[in-house]
VMD Tcl script that draws the C-alpha trace (Angstrom):
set ca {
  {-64.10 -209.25 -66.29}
  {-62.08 -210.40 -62.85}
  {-62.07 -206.90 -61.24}
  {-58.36 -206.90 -60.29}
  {-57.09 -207.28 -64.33}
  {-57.29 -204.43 -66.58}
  {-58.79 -204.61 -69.97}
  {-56.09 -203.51 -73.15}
  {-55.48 -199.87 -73.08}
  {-57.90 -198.23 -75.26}
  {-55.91 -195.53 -77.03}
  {-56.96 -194.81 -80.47}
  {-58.66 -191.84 -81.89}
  {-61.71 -191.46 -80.36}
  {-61.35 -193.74 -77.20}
  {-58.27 -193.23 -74.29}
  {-57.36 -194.77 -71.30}
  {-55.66 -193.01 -68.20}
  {-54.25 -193.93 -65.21}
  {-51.51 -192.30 -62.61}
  {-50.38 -195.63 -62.59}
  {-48.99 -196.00 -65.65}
  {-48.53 -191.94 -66.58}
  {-47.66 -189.76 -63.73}
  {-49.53 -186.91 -66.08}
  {-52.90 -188.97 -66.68}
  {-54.57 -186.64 -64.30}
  {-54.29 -183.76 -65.86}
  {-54.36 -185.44 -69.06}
  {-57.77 -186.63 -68.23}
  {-59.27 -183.18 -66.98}
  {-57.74 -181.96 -70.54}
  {-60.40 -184.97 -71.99}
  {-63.27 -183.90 -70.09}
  {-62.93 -180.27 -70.99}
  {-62.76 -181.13 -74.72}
  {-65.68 -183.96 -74.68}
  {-67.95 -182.25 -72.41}
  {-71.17 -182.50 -74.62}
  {-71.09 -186.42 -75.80}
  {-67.72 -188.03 -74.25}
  {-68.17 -191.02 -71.51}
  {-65.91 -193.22 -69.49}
  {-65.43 -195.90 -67.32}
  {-64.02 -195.07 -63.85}
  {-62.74 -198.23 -62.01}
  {-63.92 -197.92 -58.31}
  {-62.49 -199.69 -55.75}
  {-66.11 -199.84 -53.70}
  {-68.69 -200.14 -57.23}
  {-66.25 -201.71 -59.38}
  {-66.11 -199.95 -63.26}
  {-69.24 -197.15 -63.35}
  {-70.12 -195.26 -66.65}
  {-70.12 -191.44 -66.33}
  {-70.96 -188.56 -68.59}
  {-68.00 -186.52 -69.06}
  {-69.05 -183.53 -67.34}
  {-70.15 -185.75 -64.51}
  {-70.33 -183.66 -61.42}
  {-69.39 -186.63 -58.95}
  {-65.95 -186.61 -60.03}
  {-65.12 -183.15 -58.76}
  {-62.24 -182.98 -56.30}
  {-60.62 -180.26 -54.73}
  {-57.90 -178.39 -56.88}
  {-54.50 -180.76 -57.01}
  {-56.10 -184.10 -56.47}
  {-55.68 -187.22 -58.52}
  {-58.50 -187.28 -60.70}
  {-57.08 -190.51 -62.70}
  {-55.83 -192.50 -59.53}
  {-58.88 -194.79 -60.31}
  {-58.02 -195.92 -63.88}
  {-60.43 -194.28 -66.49}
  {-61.55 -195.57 -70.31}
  {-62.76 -192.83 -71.96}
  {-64.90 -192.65 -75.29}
  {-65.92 -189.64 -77.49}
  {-69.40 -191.18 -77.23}
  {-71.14 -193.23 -75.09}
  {-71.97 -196.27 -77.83}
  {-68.29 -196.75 -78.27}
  {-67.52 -197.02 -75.07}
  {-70.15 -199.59 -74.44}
  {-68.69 -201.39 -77.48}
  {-65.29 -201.51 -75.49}
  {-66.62 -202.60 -72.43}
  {-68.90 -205.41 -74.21}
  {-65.86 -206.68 -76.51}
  {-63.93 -206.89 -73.06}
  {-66.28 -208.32 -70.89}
  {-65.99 -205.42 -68.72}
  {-69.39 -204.93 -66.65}
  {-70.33 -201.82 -65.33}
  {-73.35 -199.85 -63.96}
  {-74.47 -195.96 -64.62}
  {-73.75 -193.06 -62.41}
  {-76.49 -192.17 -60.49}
  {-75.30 -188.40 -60.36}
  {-74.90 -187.79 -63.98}
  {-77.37 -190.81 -65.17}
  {-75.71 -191.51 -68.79}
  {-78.21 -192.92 -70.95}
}
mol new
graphics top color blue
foreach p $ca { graphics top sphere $p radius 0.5 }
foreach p [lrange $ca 0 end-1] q [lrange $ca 1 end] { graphics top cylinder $p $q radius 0.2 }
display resetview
């Protein structure tokens, strides 16, 4: 997928997408997410430098200090991993694992 387009927002129930961009409360929305998918939930962070990188929800290389943006970078995320690798495949979206949390 051509880096600069977004795939379809992926709300439904088990899959979201956030982004400051388009809510002004995705970030906390997002840390909301995490905290309730900590065990199996995934997402995609869109990087400007790597491009879209899979993460485990609880990934540690997210952290930022207290009242940053933590969905300034858009984020897909997926109540488990296989779904969101079934988003990213339907939408041509390529990615590569985080080598902090190493989803597998």
């Amino acid at each position: 997928m051509n880096a600069d387009r977004s795939p379809p927002v992926a709300n439904s129930e088990s899959c979201k997408t956030f982004s400051s961009l388009a809510d002004p409360a995705a970030s906390n929305e997002f840390e909301r997410w995490r905290s309730a998918h900590d065990i199996l939930g995934h997402y995609l962070n869109r990087s400007d430098r790597y491009g879209w990188v899979l993460h485990r929800a609880r990934c540690k290389h997210i952290s930022m200090p207290k009242g940053s943006d933590l969905a300034r970078h858009e984020k897909i995320c997926c109540e488990r991993r296989e779904e969101l690798e079934r988003y990213a495949t339907r939408h041509d979206i390529q990615y590569h694992r985080c080598q902090t949390c190493k989803p597998k």
